[in-house]
C-alpha positions as CSV (number, residue, x, y, z in Angstrom):
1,X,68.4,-41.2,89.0
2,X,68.9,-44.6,87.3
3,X,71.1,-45.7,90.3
4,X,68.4,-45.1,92.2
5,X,65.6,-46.8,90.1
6,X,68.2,-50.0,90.0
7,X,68.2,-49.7,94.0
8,X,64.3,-49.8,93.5
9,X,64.0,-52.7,91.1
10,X,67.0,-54.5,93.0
11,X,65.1,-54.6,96.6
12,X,67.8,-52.6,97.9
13,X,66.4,-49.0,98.3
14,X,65.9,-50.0,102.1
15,X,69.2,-51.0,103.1
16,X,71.4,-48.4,105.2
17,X,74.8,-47.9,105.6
18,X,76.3,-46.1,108.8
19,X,76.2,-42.1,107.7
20,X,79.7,-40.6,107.5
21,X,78.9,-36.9,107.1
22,X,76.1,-35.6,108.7
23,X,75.7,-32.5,107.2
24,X,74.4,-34.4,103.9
25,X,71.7,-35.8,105.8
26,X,68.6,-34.3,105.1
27,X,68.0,-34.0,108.7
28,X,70.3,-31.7,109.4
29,X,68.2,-29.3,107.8
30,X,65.2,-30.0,110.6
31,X,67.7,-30.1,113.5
32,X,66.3,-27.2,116.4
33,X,68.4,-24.9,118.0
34,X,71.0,-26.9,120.1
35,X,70.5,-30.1,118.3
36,X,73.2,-32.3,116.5
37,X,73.5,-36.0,114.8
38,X,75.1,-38.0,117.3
39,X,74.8,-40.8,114.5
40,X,72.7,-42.0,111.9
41,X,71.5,-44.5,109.3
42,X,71.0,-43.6,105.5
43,X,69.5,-45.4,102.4
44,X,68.2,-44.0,98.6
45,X,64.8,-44.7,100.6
46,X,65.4,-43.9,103.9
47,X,67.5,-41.8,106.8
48,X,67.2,-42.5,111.0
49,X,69.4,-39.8,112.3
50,X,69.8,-39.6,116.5
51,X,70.4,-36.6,117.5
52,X,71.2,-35.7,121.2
53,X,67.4,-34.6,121.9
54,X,65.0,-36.8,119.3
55,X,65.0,-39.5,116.5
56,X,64.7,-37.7,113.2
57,X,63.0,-40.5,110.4
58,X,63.2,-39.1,106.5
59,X,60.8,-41.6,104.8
60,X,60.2,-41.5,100.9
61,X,58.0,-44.1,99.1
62,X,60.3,-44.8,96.9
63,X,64.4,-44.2,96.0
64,X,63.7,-42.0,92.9
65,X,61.0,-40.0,95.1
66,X,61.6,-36.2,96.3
67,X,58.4,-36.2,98.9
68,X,59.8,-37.4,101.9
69,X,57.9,-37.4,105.2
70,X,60.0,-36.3,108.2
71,X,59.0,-37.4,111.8
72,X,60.5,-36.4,114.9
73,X,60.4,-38.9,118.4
74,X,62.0,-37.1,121.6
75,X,63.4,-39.0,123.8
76,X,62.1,-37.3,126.7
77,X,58.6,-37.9,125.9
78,X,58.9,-40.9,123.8
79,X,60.6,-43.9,125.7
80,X,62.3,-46.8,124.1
81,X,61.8,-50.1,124.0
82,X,61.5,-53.8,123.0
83,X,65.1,-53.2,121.4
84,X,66.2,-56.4,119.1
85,X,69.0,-57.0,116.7
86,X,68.8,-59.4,114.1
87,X,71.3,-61.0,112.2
88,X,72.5,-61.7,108.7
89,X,71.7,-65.4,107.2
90,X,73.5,-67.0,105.0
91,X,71.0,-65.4,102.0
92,X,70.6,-62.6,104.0
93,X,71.6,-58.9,102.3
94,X,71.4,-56.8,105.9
95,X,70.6,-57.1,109.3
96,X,68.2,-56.1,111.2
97,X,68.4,-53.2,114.5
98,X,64.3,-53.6,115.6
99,X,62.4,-51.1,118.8
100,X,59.8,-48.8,119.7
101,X,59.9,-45.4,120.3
102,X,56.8,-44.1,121.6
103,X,54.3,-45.2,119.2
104,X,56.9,-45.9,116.2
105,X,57.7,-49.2,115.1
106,X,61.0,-48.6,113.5
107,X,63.0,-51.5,111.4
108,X,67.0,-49.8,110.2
109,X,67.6,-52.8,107.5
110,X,71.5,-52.4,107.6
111,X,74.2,-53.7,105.0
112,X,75.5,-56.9,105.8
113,X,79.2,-56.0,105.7
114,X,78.5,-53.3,109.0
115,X,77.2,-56.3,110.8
116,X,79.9,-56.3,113.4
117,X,80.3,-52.9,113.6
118,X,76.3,-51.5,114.1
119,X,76.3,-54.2,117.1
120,X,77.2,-51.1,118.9
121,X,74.9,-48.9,118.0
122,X,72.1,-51.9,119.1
123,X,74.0,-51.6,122.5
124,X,73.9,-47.9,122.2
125,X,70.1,-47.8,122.3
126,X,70.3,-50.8,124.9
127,X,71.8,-48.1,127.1
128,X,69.6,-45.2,126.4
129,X,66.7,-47.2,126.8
130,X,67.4,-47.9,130.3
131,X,68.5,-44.4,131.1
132,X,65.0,-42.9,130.0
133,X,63.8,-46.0,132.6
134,X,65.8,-44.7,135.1
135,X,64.3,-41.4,134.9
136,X,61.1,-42.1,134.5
137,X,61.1,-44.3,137.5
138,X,63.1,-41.3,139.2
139,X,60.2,-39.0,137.9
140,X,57.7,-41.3,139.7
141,X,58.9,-41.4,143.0
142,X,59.2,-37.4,143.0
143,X,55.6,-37.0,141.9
144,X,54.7,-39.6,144.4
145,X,56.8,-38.1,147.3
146,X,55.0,-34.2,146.4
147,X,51.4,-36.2,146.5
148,X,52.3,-37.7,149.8
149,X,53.2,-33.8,151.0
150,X,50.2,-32.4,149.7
151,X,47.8,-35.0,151.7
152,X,49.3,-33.6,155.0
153,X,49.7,-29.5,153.5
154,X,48.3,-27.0,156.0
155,X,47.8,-23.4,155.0
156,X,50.2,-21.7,157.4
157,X,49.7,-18.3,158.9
158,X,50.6,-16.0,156.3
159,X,50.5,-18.0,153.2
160,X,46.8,-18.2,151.5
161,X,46.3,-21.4,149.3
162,X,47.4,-19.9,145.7
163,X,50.4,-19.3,146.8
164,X,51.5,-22.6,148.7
165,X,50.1,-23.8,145.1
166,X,52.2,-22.1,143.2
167,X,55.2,-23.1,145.0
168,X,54.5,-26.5,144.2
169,X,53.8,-26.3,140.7
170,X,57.7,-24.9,140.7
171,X,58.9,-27.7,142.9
172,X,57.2,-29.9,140.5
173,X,58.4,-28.1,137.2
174,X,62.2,-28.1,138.6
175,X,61.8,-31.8,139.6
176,X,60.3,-32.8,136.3
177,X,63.3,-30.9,134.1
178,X,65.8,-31.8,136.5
179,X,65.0,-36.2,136.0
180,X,63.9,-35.4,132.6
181,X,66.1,-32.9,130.5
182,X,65.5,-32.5,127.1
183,X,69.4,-33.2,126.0
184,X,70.8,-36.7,126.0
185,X,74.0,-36.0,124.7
186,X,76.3,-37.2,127.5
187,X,74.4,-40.7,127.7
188,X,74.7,-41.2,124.3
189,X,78.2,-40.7,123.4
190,X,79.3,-42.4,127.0
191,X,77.3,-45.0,125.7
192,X,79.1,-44.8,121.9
193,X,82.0,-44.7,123.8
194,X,82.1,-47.9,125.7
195,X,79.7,-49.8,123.0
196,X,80.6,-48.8,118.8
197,X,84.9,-48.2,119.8
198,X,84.8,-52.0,120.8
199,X,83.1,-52.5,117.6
200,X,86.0,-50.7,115.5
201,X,88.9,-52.7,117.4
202,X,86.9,-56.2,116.3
């Protein structure tokens, strides 16, 4: 408790370090069926945990506070974006990793000695950001393709109009989940992969 009031008084209640074990997180215990921390951010204040589905944010008001508010982004409904990384000054305590997600403005103030190393994480969310582009734009040109079909549909003999209808509304459901599955897993760790391993060899 007095470490955390110090963290309070001190300014530094806010500052993250890279989470080790996840199963500390308190997000672990909001995680749905299927869902793991891919990797994840952690203060006295404050946890961002990615999972392979959704952002999970733990938000107190304070470090010696017990009411936390939890909030869950998806990825597949909530794209991201406007992705910055700010560095250290010379003054400077932590860096900054900066983006939307959906309608969240989120700020991960991150210890200054992890500079180097959360560079890939930045990069991470570079890369997962323009995968969700990539399937939205995917998404786009499947809904546009099935509008273009149903201008020239013609009720064939034998099929009444509820049922050409509901044929589609499958097409379309199949199409949607196939450019838009809930599960990000393998883009994230390919993207770990290639992006925080070249920040543990610096």
């Amino acid at each position: 408790m007095f470490k955390s009031l110090t963290k309070d008084l001190t300014g530094s209640a806010d500052i993250c370090k890279t989470a080790k074990d996840f199963s500390k997180l308190q997000a672990a215990s909001y995680l749905l069926p299927g869902e793991d921390i891919l990797f994840a951010f952690e203060s006295a204040k404050e946890e961002f945990a990615f999972t392979n589905e959704a952002l999970i944010l733990t938000m107190g008001e304070s470090a010696t506070t017990t009411r936390k508010l939890v909030q869950r982004a998806t990825y597949r409904d909530c794209p991201i974006s406007s992705v910055f990384f700010e560095t250290t000054g010379r003054v400077d305590r932590d860096c900054e990793i900066k983006f939307h997600i959906g309608e969240l403005d989120v700020s991960i103030d991150i210890a200054r000695k992890e500079e180097e190393f959360v560079k890939g994480f930045y990069k991470t969310l570079l890369l997962l950001a323009r995968e969700q582009k990539s399937r939205s734009r995917s998404w786009g040109q499947a809904e546009k393709g099935l509008d273009e079909a149903a201008d020239s549909l013609k009720i064939s003999a034998g099929h009444d109009l509820v049922s050409q209808a509901t044929s589609a509304a499958a097409w379309l459901e199949n199409a949607f989940n196939q450019r838009n599955p809930r599960c990000y897993r393998e883009v994230i760790t390919s993207a770990m992969a290639q992006t925080v391993a070249e920040g543990k060899t610096k």
